[in-house]
C-alpha positions as CSV (number, residue, x, y, z in Angstrom):
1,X,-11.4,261.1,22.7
2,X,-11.2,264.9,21.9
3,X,-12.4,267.0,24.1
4,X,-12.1,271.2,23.7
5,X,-11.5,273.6,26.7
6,X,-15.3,273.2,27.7
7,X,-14.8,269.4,28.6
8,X,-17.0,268.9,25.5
9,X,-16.5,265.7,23.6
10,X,-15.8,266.7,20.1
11,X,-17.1,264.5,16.7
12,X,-17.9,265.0,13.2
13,X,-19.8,263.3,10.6
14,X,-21.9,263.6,7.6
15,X,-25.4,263.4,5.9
16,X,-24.2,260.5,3.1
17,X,-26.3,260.8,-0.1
18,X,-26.7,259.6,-3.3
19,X,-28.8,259.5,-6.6
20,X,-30.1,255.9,-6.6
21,X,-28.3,254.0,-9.6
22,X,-31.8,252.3,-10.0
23,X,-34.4,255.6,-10.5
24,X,-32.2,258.6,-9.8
25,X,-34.5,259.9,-6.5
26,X,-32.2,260.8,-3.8
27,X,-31.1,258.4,-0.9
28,X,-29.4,258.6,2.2
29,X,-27.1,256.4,3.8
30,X,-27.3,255.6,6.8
31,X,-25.4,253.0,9.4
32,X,-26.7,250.6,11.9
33,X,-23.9,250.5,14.8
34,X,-24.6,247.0,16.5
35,X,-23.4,248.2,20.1
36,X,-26.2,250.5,20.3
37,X,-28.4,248.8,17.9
38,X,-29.4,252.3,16.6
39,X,-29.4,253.6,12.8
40,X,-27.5,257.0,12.4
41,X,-25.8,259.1,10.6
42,X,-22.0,257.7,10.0
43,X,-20.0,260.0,12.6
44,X,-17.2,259.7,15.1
45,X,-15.1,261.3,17.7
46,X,-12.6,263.3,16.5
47,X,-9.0,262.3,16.8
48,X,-6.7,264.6,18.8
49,X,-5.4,268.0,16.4
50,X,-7.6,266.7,13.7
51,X,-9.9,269.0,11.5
52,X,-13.7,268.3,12.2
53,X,-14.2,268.0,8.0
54,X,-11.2,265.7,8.0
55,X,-12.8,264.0,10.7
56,X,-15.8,263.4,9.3
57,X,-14.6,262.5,6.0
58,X,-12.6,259.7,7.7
59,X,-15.7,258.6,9.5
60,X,-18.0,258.0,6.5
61,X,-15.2,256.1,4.7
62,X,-14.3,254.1,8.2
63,X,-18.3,253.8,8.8
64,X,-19.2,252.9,5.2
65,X,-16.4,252.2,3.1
66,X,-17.5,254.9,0.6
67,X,-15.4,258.3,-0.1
68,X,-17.4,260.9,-0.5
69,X,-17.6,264.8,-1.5
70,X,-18.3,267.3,0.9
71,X,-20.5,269.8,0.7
72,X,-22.7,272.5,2.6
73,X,-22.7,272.5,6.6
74,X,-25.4,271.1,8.3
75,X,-26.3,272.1,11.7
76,X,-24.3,271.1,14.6
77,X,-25.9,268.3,17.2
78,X,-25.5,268.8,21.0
79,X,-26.6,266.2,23.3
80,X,-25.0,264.4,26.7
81,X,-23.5,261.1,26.0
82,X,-23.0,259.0,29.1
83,X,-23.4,262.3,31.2
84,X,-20.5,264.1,28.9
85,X,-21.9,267.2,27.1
86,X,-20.9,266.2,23.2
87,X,-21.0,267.9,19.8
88,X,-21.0,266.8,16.5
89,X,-20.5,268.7,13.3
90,X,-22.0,267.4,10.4
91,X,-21.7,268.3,6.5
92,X,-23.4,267.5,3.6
93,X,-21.6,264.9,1.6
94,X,-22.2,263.1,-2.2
95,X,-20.8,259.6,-2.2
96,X,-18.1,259.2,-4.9
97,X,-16.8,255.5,-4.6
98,X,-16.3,252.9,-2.7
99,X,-17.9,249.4,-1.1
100,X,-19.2,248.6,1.9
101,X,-17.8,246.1,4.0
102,X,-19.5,245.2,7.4
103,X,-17.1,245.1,10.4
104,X,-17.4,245.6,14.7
105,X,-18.6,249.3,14.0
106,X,-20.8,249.2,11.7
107,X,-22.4,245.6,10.8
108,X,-24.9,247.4,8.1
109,X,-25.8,250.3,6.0
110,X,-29.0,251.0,4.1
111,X,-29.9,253.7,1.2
112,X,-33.2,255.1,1.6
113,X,-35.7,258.1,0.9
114,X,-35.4,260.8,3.1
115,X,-38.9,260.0,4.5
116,X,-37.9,256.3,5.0
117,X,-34.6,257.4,6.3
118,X,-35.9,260.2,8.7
119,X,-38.5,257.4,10.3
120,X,-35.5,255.1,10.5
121,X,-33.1,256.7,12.3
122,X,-33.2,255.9,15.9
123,X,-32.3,259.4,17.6
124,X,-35.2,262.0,17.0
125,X,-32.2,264.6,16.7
126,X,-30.5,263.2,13.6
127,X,-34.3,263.8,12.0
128,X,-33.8,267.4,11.3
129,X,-30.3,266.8,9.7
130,X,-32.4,264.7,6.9
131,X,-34.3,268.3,6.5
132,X,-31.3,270.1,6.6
133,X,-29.5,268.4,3.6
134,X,-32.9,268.9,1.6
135,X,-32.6,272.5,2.3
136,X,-29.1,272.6,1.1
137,X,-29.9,270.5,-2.1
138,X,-33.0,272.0,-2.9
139,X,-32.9,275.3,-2.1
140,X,-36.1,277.6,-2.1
């Protein structure tokens, strides 16, 4: 576990999203972790010297077996996790390849609409991330 000079736990992850191979709307991945039974966004803690983007690429690919291609920052998450103050750093991120293959971390993933995937996720602070990637893909 990383922690920076704050006694913060540091983690980094990504907003996983595609163009649906069947009708080319967009969909987000997201993973269903069955140790918290709780949908999220594919992050993890950050290994020791490691870069948070490197991080978080290594994440989605440990999380979901997919390599992916960064993009825009999204907006940092802060929240306490077992009473340690913890942030993650998340980016947008296109999948490029890869194959899902369930393990002890992850047992599932699903693709979905951003609605579907905002009302899936199980933390009401990964919502706004689905907003964010919108904003970054669709710009006003």
């Amino acid at each position: 576990m990383t922690l920076d000079e704050r006694g913060v736990v540091l983690a980094a992850g990504c907003v996983l999203w595609r163009h649906s191979p069947h009708d080319g709307r967009l969909e987000i991945c997201l993973v269903h972790r069955p140790k918290y039974d709780d949908w999220s966004h594919p992050k993890g803690k950050l290994k020791r010297t490691e870069d948070a983007l490197a991080g978080a690429l290594r994440e989605v690919e440990e999380e979901t077996g997919h390599r992916c291609t960064p993009g825009a920052r999204l907006p940092t998450v802060r929240y306490l996790a077992q009473g340690r103050p913890k942030e993650v750093s998340y980016w947008a991120a296109e999948v490029a390849d890869g194959r899902f293959i369930p393990n002890d971390e992850v047992d599932r993933i699903l693709w979905l609409s951003p609605t579907a995937a905002r009302n899936r996720l199980t933390q009401p602070r990964d919502q706004h991330l689905v907003d964010a990637l919108l904003g970054v893909l669709n710009p006003a």
